[in-house]
N, C-alpha and C positions, 0 to 999 in steps of 0.2 A: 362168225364169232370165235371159230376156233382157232383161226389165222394167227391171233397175237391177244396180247391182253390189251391193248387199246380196242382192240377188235372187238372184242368182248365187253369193254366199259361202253363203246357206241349202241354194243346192241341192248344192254341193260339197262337202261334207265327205271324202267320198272323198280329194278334191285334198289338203287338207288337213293329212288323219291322213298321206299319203303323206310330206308336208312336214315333219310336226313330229316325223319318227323323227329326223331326222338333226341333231334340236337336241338342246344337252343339259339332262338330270334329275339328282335326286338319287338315283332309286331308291327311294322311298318310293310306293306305290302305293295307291289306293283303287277304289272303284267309280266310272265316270266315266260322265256322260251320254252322251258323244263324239261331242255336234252342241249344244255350248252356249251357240248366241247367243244375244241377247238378245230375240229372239220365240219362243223356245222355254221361257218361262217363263209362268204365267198364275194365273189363279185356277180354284179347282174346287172340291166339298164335299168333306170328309172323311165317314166314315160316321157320324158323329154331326149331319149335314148343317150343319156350322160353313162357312166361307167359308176357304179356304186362298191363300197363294200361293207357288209352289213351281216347280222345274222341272217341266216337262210332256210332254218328249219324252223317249223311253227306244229310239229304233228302235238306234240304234248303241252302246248303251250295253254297257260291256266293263273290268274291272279293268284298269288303268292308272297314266300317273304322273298326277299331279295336274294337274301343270302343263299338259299338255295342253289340258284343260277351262275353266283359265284363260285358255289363251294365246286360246282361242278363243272367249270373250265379249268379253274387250279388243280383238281384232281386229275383231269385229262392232259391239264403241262407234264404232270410227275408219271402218269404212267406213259403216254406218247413219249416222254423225254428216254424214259429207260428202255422203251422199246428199239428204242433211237442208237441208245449206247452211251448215254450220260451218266454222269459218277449220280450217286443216290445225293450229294449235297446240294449239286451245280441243277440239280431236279427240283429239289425243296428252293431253290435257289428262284427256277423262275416260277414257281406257286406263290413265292415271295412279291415278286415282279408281277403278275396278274393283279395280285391284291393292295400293291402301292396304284400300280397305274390304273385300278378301278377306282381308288380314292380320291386319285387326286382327277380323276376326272367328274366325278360325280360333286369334288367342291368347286370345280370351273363352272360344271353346266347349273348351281344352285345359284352362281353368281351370275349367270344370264339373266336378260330380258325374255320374257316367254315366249316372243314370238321370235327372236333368236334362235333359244333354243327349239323350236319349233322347226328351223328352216336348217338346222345346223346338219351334216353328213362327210362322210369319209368319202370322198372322190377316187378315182384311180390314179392320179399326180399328185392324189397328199399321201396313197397306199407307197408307190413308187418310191419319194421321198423317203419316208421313212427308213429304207433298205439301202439307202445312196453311197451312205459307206459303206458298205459290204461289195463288193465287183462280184462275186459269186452269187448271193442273194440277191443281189439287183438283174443281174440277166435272169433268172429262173422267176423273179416276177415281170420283168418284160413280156417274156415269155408268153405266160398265162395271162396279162392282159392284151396282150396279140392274138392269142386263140380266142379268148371270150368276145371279142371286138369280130373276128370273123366267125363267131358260133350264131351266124342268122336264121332267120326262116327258111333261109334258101339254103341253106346247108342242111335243114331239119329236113326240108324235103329232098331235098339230094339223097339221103343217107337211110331215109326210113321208108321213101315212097319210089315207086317207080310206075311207068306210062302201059295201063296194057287194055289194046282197042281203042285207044284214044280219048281213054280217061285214067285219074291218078287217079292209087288205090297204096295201103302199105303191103310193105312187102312180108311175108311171112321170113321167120325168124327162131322157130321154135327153138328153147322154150321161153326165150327173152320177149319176145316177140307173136303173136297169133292175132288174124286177122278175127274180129269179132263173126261175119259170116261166117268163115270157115268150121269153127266150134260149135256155132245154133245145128249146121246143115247136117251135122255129120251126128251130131248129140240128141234132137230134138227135131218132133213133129213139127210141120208147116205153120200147125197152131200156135203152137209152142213160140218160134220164130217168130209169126206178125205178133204178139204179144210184150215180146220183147222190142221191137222195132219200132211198137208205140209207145213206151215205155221211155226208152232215151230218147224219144221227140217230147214226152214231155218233162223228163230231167234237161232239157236243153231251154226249153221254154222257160225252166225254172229257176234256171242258171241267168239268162237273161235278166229274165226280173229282178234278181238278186245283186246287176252292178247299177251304178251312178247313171241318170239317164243318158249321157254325153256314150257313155260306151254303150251303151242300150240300143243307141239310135245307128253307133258303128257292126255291133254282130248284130243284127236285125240285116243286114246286108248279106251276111254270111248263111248257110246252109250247108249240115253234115254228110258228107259224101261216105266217108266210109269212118270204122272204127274198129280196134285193135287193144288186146289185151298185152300188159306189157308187164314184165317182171321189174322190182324195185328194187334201192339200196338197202345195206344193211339192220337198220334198224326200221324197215316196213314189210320185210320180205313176211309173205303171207298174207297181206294185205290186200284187197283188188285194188287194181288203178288199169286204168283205161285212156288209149290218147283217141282223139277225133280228129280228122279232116274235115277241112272246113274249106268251103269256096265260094266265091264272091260272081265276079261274073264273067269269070273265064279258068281253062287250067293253069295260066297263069297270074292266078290272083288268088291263094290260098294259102292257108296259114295252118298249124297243129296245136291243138289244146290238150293237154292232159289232167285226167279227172283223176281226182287220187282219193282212196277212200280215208275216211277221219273217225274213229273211235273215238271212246273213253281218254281222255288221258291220263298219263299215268300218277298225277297230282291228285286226282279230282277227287279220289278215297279218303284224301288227308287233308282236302282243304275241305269251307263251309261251301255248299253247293250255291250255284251261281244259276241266272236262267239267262239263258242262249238259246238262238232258234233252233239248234243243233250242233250236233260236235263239228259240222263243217262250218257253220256260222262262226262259233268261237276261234277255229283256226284262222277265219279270214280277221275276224275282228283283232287276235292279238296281231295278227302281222304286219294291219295297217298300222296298230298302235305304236309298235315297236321299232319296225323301219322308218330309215327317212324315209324311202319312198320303195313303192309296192307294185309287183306287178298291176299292166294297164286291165288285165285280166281274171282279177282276181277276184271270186265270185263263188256262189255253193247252189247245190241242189241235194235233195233226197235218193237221188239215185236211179234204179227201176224202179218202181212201185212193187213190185212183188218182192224184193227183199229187202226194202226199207233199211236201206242203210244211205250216211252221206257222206257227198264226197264234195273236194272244195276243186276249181276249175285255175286251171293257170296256161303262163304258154310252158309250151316243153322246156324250148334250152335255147330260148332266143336270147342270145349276148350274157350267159354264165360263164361262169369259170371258176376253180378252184384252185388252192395250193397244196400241195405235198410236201407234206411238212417233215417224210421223212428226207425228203433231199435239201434240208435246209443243217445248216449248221449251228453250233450253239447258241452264236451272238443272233440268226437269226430266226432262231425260233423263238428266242428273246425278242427281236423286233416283231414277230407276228404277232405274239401272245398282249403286245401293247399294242396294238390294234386292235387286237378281238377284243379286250378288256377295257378300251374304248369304246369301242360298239355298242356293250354289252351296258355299262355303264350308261350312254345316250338311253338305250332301247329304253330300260329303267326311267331316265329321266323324265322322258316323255310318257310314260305311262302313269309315275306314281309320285309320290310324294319325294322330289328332289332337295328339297330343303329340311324335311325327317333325316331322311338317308345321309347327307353330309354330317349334321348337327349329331348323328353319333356317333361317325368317323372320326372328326373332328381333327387332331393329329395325329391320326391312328397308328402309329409303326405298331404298337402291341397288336394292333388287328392284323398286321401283317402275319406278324410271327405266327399267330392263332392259324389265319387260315393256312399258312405252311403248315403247319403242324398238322394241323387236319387233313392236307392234302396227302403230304407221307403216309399218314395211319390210313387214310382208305383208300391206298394206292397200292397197301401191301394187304387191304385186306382183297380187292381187286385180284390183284395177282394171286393170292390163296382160290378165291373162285376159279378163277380162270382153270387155275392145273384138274379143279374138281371138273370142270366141263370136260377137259382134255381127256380125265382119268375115265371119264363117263364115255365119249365115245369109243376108248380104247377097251373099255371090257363090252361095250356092247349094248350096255344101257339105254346108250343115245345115239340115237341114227345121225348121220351126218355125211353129205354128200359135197365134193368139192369139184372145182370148173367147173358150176353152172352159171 
């Protein structure tokens, strides 16, 4: 978080959600991401292994007003913009551009048929597209949909696992990386260990039961061979998550799941409470709401049983990718932000009340203006935080360690 002040608005959300009770809504609510800047979008397969792009963070995700989700990609154009090196207008500029192209896509998808908009998604040839004019932007998404198209299983295991005695096992990695054995043997009595070891056999059993029987009847094939703690991005570091090997009926027929643990979200203080079988239940339910389409794997459990916490199950990083959106240029951080602002707009459509949400846009350029405007004031009040985090580890305040 000390890295930049975009760095900082990623890992805040917290701050945020505190922030944007005291603004006002219409009262129209959907399902909301409720950490939706604009690196929290990417590409991924759907289970027909097509190339998607869509939002891709669901940790804070909580029914909500809309505008929340908005206000909080525009603010993340104006401060990623400046971190960028953008004039403060041409920033206001594309918070401007987020909040047109959220409109006008939220009065396209009100004028859909529902099962339309149902089936409606951003492909990897309509992300492409978009960037056509730009010859510098356009290779740099080449790019990234050429690495995500090759980020397979077989590359997950390539890179995390390797063969020793004639079985696959991950590789230690400290401190990114630690094999789940290695921690128990060295931490904890033998007891200790089979307790634990019965524990994620039945967070596994319980994950199972928690997908569609169609995938129910495919990991029912599968069995846990090993598992490994893994350190996470930005806005979870702290958090446990855990990946699994998985094998079917040979060392060459295995696959990696990663368990990642699901709190509170940072919404859930402010909005009316909602009942979910649990915080991982809720993450998986907004994500199928929100995506076209959602991992084949996507699923939750309670955890260990001794420490009762949940966590939701996915694959690691089979066919992801992302953009860096510091190497884009002005016009095409502009073409991103109308993507993601499409997205973000669907994700809404499909969840909530598409035809509330237009009908108060309506011709909205004033709503434009509004949410630029808002985006500047809490992009500078952002960067005010930010210098106080900096000032704080520089006297000592706050511990803070880098290269990890």
């Amino acid at each position: 978080m000390a890295a930049s002040a975009f760095a900082f608005l990623r890992g805040s959300a917290v701050v945020m959600a505190a922030d944007l009770t005291s603004t006002p809504v219409t009262g129209i609510r959907t399902m909301l991401s409720g950490d939706a800047h604009l690196s929290n979008f990417g590409i991924f397969a759907s289970p027909e292994r097509k190339l998607i792009f869509d939002v891709n963070d669901f940790d804070e995700c909580y029914p909500g007003p809309w505008e929340w989700d908005l206000k909080r990609l525009a603010v993340s154009a104006v401060v990623a913009g400046q971190d960028r090196g953008f004039k403060l207008e041409d920033c206001r500029e594309l918070a401007k551009h987020v909040a047109k192209k959220y409109r006008k896509a939220i009065t396209k998808f009100a004028g859909m048929l529902t099962l339309d908009l149902w089936y409606c998604y951003v492909d990897a040839e309509r992300l492409l597209k978009a960037f056509s004019n730009s010859k510098k932007e356009s290779k740099i998404l080449k790019k990234v949909v050429k690495k995500a198209r090759a980020s397979t299983e077989e590359q997950s295991l390539e890179k995390f696992t390797e063969i020793v005695d004639g079985e696959r096992r991950f590789v230690n990695n400290p401190p990114l990386m630690v094999r789940l054995t290695d921690v128990l043997e060295s931490n904890a009595v033998a007891e200790k260990v089979e307790v634990v070891r019965n524990d994620l056999e039945k967070a596994w059993l319980e994950y199972v039961g928690s997908v569609e029987m169609n995938r129910r009847e495919l990991l029912n094939r599968y069995h846990i061979i090993d598992v490994a703690l893994r350190v996470v991005g930005v806005g979870s570091v702290g958090t446990r998550c855990f990946v699994a090997l998985l094998e079917a009926n040979s060392i060459d027929d295995e696959i990696v799941l990663q368990q990642k643990e699901a709190e509170t979200s940072v919404l859930e203080p402010y909005l009316p409470q909602l009942e979910f079988a649990n915080h991982a239940d809720r993450v998986v339910i907004g994500q199928q709401l929100m995506q076209s389409a959602s991992d084949a794997f996507l699923g939750w459990s309670r955890g260990f049983a001794s420490s009762g916490r949940d966590y939701y199950w996915r694959q690691l990083r089979d066919m992801k990718g992302s953009v860096d959106v510091s190497l884009l240029g002005l016009k095409g951080f502009k073409d991103y932000l109308a993507c993601c602002a499409y997205c973000l707009a669907l994700g809404h459509a499909r969840s909530g009340d598409v035809v509330g949400i237009s009908g108060y846009l309506d011709n909205g350029k004033p709503f434009d203006e509004a949410v630029a405007n808002f985006s500047v004031s809490y992009a500078k009040q952002t960067k005010q935080d930010y210098r106080t985090l900096v000032n704080a580890i520089k006297t000592g305040r706050i511990i803070a360690q880098k290269g990890i």
